[in-house]
N, CA, C and O of each residue as an XYZ file, in Angstrom:
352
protein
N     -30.312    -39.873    -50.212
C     -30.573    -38.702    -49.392
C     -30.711    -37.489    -50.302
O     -29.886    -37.383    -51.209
N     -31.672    -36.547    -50.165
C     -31.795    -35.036    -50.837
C     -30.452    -33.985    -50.120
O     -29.549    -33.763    -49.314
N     -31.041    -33.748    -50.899
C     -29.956    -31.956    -50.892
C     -30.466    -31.503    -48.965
O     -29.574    -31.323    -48.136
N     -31.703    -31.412    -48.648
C     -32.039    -30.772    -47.434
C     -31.345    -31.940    -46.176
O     -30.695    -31.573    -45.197
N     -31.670    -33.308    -46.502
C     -30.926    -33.694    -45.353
C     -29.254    -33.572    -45.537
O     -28.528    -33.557    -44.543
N     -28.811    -33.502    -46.661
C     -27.236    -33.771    -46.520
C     -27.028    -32.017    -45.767
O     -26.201    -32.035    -44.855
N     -27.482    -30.988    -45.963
C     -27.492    -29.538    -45.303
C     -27.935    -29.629    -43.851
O     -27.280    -28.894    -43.112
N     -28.808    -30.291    -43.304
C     -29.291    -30.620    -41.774
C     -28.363    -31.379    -41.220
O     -28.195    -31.239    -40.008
N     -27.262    -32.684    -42.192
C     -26.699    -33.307    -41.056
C     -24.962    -32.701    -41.473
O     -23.993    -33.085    -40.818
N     -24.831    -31.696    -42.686
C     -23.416    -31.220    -42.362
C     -23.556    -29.803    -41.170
O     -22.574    -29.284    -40.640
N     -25.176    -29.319    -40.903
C     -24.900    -28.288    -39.902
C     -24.781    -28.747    -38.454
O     -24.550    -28.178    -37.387
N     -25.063    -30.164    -38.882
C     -25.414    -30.606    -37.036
C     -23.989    -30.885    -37.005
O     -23.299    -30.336    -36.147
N     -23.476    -31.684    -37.851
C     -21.699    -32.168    -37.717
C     -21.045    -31.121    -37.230
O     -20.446    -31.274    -36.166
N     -21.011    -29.536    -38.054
C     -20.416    -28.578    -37.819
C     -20.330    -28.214    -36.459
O     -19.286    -28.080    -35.819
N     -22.016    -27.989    -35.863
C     -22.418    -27.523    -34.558
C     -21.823    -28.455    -33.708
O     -20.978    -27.911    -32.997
N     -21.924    -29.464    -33.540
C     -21.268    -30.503    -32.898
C     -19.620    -30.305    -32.533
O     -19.229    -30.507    -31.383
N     -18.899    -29.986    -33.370
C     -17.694    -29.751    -33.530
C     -17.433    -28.705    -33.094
O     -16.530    -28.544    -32.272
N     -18.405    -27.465    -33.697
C     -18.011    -26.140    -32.338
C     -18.233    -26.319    -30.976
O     -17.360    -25.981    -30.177
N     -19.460    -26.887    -30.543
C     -19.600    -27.089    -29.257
C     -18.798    -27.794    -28.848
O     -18.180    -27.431    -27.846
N     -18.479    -29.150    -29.502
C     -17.052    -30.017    -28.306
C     -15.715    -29.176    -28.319
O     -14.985    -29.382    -27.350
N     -15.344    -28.408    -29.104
C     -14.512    -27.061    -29.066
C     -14.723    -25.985    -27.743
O     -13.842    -25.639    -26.956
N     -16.081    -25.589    -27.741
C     -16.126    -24.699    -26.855
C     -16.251    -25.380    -25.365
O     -16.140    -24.797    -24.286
N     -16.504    -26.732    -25.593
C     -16.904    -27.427    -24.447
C     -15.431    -27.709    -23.419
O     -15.398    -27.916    -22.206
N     -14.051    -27.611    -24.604
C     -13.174    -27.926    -24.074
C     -12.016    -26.410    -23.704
O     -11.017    -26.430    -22.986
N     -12.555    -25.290    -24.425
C     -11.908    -24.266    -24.237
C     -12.897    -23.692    -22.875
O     -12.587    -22.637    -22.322
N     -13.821    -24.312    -22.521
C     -14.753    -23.681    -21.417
C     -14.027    -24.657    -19.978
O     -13.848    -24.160    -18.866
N     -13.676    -26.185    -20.370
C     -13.285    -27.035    -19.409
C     -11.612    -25.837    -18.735
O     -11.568    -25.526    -17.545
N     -10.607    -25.423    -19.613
C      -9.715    -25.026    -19.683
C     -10.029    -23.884    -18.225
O      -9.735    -23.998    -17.035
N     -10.811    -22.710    -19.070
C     -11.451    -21.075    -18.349
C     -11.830    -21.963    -17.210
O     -10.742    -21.992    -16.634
N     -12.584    -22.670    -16.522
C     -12.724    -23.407    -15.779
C     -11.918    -23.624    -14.732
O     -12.174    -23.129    -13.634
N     -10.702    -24.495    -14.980
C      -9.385    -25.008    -14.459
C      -8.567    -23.762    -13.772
O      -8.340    -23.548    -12.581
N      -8.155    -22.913    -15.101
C      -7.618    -21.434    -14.243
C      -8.089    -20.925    -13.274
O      -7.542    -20.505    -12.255
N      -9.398    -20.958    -13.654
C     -10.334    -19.999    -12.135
C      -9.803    -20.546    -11.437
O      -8.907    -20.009    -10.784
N     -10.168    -21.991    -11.263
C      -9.858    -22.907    -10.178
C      -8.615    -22.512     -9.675
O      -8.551    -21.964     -8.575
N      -7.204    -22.817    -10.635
C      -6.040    -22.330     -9.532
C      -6.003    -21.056     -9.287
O      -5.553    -20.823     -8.165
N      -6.330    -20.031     -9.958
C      -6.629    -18.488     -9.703
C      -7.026    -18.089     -8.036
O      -6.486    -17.334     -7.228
N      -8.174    -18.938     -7.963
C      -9.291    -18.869     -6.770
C      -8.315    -19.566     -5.105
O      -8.533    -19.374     -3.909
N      -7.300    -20.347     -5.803
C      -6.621    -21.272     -4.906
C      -5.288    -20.383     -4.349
O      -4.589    -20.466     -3.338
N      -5.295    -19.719     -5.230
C      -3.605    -18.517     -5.099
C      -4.255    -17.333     -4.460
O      -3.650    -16.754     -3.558
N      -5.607    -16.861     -4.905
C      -6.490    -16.110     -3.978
C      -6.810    -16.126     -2.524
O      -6.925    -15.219     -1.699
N      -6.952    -17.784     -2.428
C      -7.252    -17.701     -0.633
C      -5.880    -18.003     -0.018
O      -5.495    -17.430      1.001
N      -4.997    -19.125     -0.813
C      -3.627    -18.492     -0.035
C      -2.918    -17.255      0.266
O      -1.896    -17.263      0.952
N      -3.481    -16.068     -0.277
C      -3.079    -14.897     -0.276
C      -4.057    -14.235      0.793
O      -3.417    -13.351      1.363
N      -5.317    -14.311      1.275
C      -6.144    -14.345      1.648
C      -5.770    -14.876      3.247
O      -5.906    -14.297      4.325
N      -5.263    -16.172      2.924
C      -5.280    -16.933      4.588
C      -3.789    -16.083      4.926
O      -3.642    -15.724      6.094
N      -2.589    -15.727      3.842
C      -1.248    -14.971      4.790
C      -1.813    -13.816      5.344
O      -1.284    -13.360      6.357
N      -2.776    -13.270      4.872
C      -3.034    -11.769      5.053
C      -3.724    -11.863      6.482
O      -3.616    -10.973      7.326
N      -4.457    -13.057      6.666
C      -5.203    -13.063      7.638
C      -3.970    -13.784      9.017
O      -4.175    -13.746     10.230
N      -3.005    -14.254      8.462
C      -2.495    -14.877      9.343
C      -1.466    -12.974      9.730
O      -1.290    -12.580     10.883
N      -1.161    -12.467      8.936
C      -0.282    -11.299      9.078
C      -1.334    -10.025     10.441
O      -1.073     -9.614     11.572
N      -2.470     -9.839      9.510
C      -3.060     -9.252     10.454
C      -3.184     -9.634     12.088
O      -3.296     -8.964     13.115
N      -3.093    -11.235     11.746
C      -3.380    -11.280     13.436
C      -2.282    -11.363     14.563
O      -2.301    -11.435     15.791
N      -1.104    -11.310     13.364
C       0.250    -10.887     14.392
C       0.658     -9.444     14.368
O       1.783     -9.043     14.665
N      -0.317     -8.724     14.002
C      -0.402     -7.038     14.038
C      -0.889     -7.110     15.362
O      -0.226     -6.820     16.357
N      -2.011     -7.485     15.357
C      -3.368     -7.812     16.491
C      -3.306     -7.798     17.543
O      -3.898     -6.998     18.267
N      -2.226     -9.097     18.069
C      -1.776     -9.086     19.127
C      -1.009     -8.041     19.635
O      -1.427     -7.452     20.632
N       0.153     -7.676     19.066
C       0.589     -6.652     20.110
C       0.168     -5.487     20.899
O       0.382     -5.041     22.026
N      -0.739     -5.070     19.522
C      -2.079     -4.119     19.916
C      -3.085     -4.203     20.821
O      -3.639     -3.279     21.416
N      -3.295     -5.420     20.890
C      -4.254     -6.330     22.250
C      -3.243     -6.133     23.611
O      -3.845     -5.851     24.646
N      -1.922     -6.244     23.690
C      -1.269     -6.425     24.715
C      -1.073     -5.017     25.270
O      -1.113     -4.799     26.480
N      -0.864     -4.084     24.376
C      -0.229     -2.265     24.501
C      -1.993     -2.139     25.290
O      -2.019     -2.131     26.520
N      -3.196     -2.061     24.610
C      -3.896     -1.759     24.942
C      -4.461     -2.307     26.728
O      -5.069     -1.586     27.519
N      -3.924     -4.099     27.020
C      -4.285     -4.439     28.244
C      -3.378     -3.556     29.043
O      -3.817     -2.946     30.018
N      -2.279     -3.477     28.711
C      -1.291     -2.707     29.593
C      -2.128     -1.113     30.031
O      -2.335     -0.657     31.155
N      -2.450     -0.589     28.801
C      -2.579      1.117     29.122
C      -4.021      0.768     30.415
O      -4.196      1.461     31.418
N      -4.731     -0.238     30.092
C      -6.023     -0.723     31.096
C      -5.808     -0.784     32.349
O      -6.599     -0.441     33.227
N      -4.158     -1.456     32.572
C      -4.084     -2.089     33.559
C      -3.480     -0.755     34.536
O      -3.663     -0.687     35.751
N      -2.693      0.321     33.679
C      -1.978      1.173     34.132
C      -3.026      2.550     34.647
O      -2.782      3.376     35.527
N      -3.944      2.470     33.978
C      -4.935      3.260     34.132
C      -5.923      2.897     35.450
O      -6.462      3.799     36.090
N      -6.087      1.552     35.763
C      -6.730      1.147     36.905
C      -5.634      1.620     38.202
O      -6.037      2.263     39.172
N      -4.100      1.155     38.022
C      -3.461      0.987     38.790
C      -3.197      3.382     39.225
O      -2.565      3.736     40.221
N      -3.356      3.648     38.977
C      -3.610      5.231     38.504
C      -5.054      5.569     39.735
O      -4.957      6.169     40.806
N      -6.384      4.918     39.090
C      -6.980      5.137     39.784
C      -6.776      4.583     41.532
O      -7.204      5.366     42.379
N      -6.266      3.532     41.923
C      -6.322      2.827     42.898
C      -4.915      3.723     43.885
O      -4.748      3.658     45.103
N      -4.156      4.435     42.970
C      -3.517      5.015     43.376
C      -4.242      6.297     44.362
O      -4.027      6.579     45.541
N      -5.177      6.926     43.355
C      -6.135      8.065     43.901
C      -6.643      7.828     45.040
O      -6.688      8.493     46.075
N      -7.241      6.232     44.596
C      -8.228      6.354     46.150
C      -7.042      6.026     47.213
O      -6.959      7.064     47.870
N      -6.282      5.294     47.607
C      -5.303      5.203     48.534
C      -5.242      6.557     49.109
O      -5.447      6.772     50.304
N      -4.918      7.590     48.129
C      -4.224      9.361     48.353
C      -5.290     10.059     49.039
O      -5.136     10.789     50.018
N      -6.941      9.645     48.162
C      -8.180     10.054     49.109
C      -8.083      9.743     50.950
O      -8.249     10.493     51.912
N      -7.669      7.998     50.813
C      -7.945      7.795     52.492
C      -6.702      8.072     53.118
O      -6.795      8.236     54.334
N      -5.428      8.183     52.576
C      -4.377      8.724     53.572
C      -4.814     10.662     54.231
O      -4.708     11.249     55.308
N      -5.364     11.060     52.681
C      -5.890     12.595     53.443
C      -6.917     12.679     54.467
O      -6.972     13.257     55.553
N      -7.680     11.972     53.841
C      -9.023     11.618     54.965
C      -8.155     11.664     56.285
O      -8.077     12.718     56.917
N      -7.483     10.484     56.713
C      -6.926     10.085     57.836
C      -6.309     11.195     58.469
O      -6.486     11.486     59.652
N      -5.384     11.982     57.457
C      -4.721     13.025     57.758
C      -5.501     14.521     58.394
O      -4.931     15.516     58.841
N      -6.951     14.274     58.256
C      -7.885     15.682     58.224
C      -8.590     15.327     59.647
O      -9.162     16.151     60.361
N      -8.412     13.714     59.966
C      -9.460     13.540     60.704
C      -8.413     13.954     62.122
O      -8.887     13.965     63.258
C-alpha cells in the first residue's frame, strides 16, 4: 500500500470512530428528551386535571347565579299579575 491509501483509510477509521461516538452521545440527548417530554405531560395532564377541579365549582356558582336570576325574574312577573289583578 502507498502513503495516500494508508492516509484515506486512517481518516476513514478516525471518521468512523467519531461518528459511532457521536452516534451514541446523540442516542443518549435522545433518551433524556424522551424522559424530559414524559415529566412534561405528567405535569401537563396534573395541571389539566387541577384546572378542571377549579372549573367546576365555577360552573356550579355560575348555574346557581342563572338559576337565581330567572327565579328574580319570575318573581316580577307574578308581582306584574297580582297588580294587574289588583288595578282591575
Amino acid at each position: 500500500m502507498d502513503l495516500t491509501q494508508i492516509v484515506l483509510l486512517s481518516i476513514i477509521i478516525i471518521l468512523s470512530i467519531f461518528l459511532v461516538i457521536l452516534g451514541v452521545q446523540l442516542y443518549f440527548v435522545l433518551r433524556d428528551l424522551r424522559l424530559s417530554l414524559k415529566r412534561m405531560n405528567h405535569f401537563f395532564d396534573e395541571a389539566n386535571q387541577l384546572v378542571d377541579e377549579v372549573k367546576k365549582p365555577i360552573a356550579k356558582a355560575g348555574t346557581l347565579v342563572t338559576a337565581l336570576t330567572t327565579g328574580a325574574g319570575i318573581v316580577n312577573i307574578l308581582k306584574g299579575f297580582k297588580e294587574r289583578k289588583k288595578n282591575e
